[in-house]
Each structure stands twice: as structure tokens, then as C-alpha cells.
VOBA-755696 format. One record per residue (C-alpha): x, y, z; residue in one letter. Coordinates in steps of 0.5 Angstrom, whole numbers, padded with zeros to 4 digits, always signed. Layout:
XYZa
...
***
This chain:
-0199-0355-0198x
-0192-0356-0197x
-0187-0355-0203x
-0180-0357-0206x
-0178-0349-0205x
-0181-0349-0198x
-0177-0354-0195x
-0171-0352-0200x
-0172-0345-0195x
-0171-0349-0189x
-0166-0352-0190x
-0162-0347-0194x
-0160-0352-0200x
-0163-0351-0208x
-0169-0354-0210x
-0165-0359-0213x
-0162-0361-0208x
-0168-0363-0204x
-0171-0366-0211x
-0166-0370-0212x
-0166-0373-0205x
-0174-0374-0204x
-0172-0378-0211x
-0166-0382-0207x
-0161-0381-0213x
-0154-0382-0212x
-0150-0377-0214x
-0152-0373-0206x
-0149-0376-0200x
-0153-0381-0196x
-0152-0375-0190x
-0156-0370-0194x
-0161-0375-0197x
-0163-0377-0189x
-0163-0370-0187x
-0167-0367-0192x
-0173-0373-0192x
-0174-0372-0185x
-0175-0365-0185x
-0180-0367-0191x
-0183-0371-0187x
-0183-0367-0181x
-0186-0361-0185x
-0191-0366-0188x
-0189-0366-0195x
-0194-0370-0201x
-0190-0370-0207x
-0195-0369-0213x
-0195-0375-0216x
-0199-0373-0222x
-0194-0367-0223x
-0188-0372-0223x
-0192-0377-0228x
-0192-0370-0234x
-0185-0370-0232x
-0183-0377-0233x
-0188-0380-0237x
-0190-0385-0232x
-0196-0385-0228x
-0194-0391-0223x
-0201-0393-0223x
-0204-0401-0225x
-0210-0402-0227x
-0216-0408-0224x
-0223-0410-0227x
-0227-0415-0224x
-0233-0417-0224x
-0236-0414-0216x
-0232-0414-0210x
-0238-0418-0206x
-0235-0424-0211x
-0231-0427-0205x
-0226-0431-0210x
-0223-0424-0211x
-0220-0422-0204x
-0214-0426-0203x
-0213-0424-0212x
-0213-0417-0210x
-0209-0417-0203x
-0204-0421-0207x
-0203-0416-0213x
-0204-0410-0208x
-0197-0412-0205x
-0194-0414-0210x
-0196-0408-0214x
-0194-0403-0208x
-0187-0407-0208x
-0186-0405-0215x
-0187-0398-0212x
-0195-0398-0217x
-0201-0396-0214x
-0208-0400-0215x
-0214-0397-0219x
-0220-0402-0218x
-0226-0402-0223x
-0232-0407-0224x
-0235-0409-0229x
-0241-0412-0226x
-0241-0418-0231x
-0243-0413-0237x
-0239-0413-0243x
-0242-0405-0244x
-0239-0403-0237x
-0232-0407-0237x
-0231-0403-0245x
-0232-0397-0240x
-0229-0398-0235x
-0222-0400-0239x
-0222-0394-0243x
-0223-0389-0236x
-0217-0393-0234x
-0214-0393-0241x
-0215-0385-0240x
-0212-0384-0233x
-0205-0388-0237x
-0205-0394-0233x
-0199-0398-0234x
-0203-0405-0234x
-0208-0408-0233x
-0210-0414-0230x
-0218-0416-0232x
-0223-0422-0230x
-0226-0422-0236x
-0234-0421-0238x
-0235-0426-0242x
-0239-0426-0248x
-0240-0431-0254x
-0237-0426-0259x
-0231-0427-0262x
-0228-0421-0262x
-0229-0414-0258x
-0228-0407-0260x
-0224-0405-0253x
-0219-0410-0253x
-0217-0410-0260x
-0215-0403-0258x
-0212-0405-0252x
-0207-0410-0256x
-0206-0404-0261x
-0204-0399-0255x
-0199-0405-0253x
-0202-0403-0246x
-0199-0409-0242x
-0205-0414-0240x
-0206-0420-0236x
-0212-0424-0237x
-0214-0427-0230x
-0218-0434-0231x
-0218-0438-0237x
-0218-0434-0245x
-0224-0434-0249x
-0223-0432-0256x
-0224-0424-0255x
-0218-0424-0250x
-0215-0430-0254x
-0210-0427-0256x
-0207-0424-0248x
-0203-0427-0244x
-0206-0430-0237x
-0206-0433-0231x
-0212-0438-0228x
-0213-0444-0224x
-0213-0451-0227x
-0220-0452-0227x
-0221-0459-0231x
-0216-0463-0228x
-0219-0460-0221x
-0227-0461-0223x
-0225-0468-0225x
-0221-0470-0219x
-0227-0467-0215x
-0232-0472-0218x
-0226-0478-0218x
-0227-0477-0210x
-0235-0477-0210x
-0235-0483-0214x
-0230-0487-0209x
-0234-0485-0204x
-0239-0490-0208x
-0245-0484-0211x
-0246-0486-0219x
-0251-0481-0220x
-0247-0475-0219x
-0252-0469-0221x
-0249-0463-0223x
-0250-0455-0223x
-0247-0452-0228x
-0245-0444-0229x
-0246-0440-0234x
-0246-0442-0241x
-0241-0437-0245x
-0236-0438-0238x
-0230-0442-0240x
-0229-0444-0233x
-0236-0446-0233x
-0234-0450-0240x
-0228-0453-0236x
-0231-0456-0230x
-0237-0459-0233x
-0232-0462-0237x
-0227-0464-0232x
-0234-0467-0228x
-0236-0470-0236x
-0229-0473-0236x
-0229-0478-0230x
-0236-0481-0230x
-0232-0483-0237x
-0227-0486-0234x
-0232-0489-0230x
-0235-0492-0236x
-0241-0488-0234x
-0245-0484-0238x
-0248-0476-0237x
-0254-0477-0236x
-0258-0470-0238x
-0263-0471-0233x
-0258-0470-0228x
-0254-0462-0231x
-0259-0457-0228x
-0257-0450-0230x
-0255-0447-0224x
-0251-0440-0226x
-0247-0438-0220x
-0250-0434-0215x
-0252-0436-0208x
-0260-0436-0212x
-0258-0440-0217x
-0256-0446-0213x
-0263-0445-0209x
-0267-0445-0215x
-0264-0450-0218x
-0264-0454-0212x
-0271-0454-0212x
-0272-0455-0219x
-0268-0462-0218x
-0272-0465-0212x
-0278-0463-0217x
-0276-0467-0222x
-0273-0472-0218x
-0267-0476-0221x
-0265-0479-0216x
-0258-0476-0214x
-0254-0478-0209x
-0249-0472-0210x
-0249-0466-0212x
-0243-0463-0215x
-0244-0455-0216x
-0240-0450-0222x
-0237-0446-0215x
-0238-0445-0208x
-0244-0440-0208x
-0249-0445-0212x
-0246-0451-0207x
-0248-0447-0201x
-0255-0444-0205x
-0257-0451-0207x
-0254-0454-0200x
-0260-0448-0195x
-0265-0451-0201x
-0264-0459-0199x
-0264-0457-0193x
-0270-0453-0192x
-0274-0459-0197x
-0273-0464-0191x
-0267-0467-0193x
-0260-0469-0190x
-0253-0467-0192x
-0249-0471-0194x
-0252-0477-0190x
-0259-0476-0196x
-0255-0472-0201x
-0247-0471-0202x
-0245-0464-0203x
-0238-0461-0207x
-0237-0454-0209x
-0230-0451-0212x
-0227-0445-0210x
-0226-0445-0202x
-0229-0439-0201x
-0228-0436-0193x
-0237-0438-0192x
-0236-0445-0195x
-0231-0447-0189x
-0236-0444-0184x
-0242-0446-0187x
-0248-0451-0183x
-0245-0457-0186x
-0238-0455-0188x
-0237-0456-0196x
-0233-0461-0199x
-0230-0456-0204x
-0224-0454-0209x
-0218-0450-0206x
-0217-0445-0211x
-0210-0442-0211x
-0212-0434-0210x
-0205-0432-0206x
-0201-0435-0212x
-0206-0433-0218x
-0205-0426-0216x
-0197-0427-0215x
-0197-0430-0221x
-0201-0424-0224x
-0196-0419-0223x
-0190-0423-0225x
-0193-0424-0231x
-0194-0415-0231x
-0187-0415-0230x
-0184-0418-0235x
-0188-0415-0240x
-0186-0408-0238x
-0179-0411-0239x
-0182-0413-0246x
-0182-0421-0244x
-0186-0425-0247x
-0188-0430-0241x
-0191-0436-0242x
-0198-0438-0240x
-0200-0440-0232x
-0204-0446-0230x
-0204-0447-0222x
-0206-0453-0220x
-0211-0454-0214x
-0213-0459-0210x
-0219-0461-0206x
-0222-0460-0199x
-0226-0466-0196x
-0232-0463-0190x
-0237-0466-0188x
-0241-0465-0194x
-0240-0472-0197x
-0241-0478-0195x
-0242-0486-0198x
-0250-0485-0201x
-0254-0488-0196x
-0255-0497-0198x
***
């Protein structure tokens, strides 16, 4: 392994030198900087980060907690954070909680043991009020940002998220001037606060249409590709006699669409379908899904700029992106 000495040695200056140049201080002549960082780099120099962090007390490191990688909301958020952190000169550590309150705990204190200088965390949403883990976190004064709506355990941490009432309302607006009155819907999780937001958005625009929520038209629908299936079948069991389906995101859509499908039933000229999210599948899926744009880039930007100015001891206001919708070929007019 190649050392400061070694290419000191070389190059006939003092190990102080060649620090001070690999550092890009000032007070060394831009000449003698350029000669001594490409020698480094001719001779394959790595500096040792970790030995650097005892010496400045910085490990230049961020933390993010998700819930899988396979969830495909996440990778524009990531790559948004990922640039956005390698510019502010941070390497990114990446954990996941599997939607388990019990992994998430561990997961933040292995990143509170490798002294993370923030952290960004999708939360594992429970219904308790309050929770051990993030308690420290405030008590640490670890810089955190909460990626999606706050629940009352996280309440007190500033986030970045979607504007998913406005989003889910303005989505069954369109199913309703498309001429659908009886609008089923799939709803997520029960203790999600997007899935609370979404119901609420769709609750919302049948009351402007002067419509009731129908309970015989909700059908728990989780969030998964499964989920949708299974609550798919259990609709055309029950027969309610929808003429659209408004799903919680883009995989119970997707799910719930394959099971239509499979029933004999055509989509959209039968049955409309709308999902939220945008994910990459639900533009190329068989029947191109109506959905919600969520903005990941941009909620992955705002991720960081909102580290940012908590590192500089800011205090930056709450973020809610708007989003907006794709019309596909999921939806159409309900049959006469």
C-alpha cells in the first residue's frame, strides 16, 4: 500500500507537504499541489479515509434506510441523493428496514456506530406514538431527514414528500369526468400515513361530486403486486359493480389489473384502472397504466438540501412537492 512517506520519498518534499497538497490547501503553489497529485496518482495513492475521520472528526459518510431496494419508488430518490451527496464530497451508506420497526432500530444505530453525519430514512411506519430509536436520534442531534409524510413517532423531524391528497384527489376528479360514479378503491396499509393521504384525496373528490364512499367499494389492498391480485379477485366476487379502480400505488394497480385480466374482463373498455407512483413497469405494462408522477429526482434533491442546511444549523422549512398525472390506456368512459 502506498503511504504519504512513500510519495514524499519520491518526490524529495516532507510528508507535510505531500498532505498538504492531497488536501488542496492553499498555502502550497498551485505547481507543486498538480506535481505531487499526479505522482499520487501515478503511484496509486488511496488515502485512508477512516484514519483521516479520527484526525478531523468527520467521517464524510450519510446515511439512508429504506424499506427494500426492490421497491422500484426508490431508485430515481437514490440516484438524486447519491449525486447530490458525492458533490458535497459524502459517500453513501444504505440499510433496509424491510418495512420492520425492529430492523429499522438496528439498522439506525449500525449507522449511528459508523458516526453518520445524517441520515435520511423512509420510515417503517407503526401505530405507536413514540419510539426508542428516534428519541435518540433527536437527543444526538444527528442531522435527519424523514422521506414521505411524518407520523407521530417521526413528528418531530423535518421531511420532504409528495403532495399525495391533492395528487389521489385530482386522480379520481379525472375518473369522474371520464363519467365512473362507482370508483372502487384499494387501499394501502392501515398505519401508512400515504396510504391515510390517498384514501383521503379519493374521499375527498367523491364529496365534491356530491357522492358518497360507498364501504362496499374500499377493499384492503396492501401494497404489493399480490395485494392487488387478491384484492382484485375478492372485488369481482363480491361484485359491487365498479366501473373503475382507483389502486393506493402502482403495484397493487398493476396486480389488480393481471387479475382483471385473467377474470375475463377488459381494461379499460369493462373496468378503468388508475395507479400512483409512475414506477418504470407501469409505462410498459400490457395495458399502460393511468397513473400519479410522483417527483423522485426532485424529492431526493430536496432530500439534501434540507441535510444541508441542517449541517449549517439551519432550520429549513418542510417540503411538499406537488405531482401530477399520466393519462394511459387504463382509462376510459364506463361502458353506456
Amino acid at each position: 500500500m502506498v503511504r504519504l512517506k512513500d510519495i514524499a520519498a519520491r518526490a524529495k518534499v516532507s510528508v507535510m507537504t505531500v498532505s498538504k497538497a492531497l488536501r488542496n490547501a492553499k498555502d502550497i503553489s498551485p505547481q507543486t499541489r498538480e506535481r505531487l497529485q499526479a505522482l499520487a496518482a501515478q503511484m496509486g495513492y488511496v488515502p485512508n479515509t477512516a484514519a483521516s475521520g479520527l484526525r478531523t472528526h468527520s467521517t464524510r459518510l450519510f446515511g439512508l434506510i429504506i424499506s427494500a431496494m426492490t421497491n422500484p419508488l426508490f431508485a430515481r430518490v437514490i440516484m438524486a441523493i447519491e449525486e447530490r451527496a458525492h458533490e458535497m464530497g459524502y459517500e453513501l451508506l444504505i440499510a433496509h428496514s424491510l418495512n420492520n420497526p425492529s430492523r429499522e432500530e438496528t439498522c439506525i444505530r449500525r449507522m449511528l456506530a459508523r458516526r453518520v453525519e445524517g441520515l435520511f430514512i423512509f420510515p417503517a411506519y407503526r401505530p405507536q406514538e413514540q419510539s426508542a430509536v428516534y428519541d435518540e436520534l433527536l437527543a444526538r442531534g444527528v442531522p435527519t431527514v424523514i422521506l414521505g409524510p411524518k407520523a407521530a413517532f417521526c413528528a418531530r423531524f423535518h421531511n420532504v414528500e409528495t403532495n399525495d391528497l391533492a395528487a389521489s384527489q385530482a386522480l379520481t376528479r379525472l375518473l369522474l369526468e371520464l363519467g365512473h360514479k362507482r370508483i372502487a378503491f384499494f387501499a394501502g396499509p392501515a398505519v401508512s400515513p400515504w396510504a391515510i393521504e390517498r384514501f383521503e384525496g379519493y374521499r375527498r373528490a367523491l364529496r365534491e361530486a356530491s357522492l358518497d364512499v360507498d364501504d362496499a367499494l374500499v377493499f384492503n389492498a396492501g401494497a404489493t403486486i399480490e395485494e392487488g391480485a387478491t384484492a382484485a379477485l375478492q372485488m369481482v366476487q363480491e361484485n359491487p359493480k365498479a366501473t373503475a379502480v382507483q389502486a393506493v400505488n402502482d403495484l397493487v394497480a398493476i396486480g389488480a389489473t393481471e387479475t382483471l385480466l385473467k377474470q375475463g374482463l377488459r381494461v379499460p373498455q369493462d373496468l378503468s384502472v388508475v395507479g400512483f407512483g409512475n414506477v418504470l413497469v407501469s409505462e410498459h405494462f400490457r395495458v399502460p397504466l393511468t397513473t400519479v408522477r410522483q417527483p423522485k429526482y426532485r424529492l431526493g434533491v430536496a432530500a439534501v438540501e434540507t441535510i444541508r442546511k441542517l449541517i449549517a444549523g439551519e432550520s429549513p422549512p418542510p417540503q411538499r412537492l406537488s405531482a401530477e398525472i399520466v393519462q394511459r390506456e387504463s382509462t376510459a368512459p364506463p361502458k353506456a
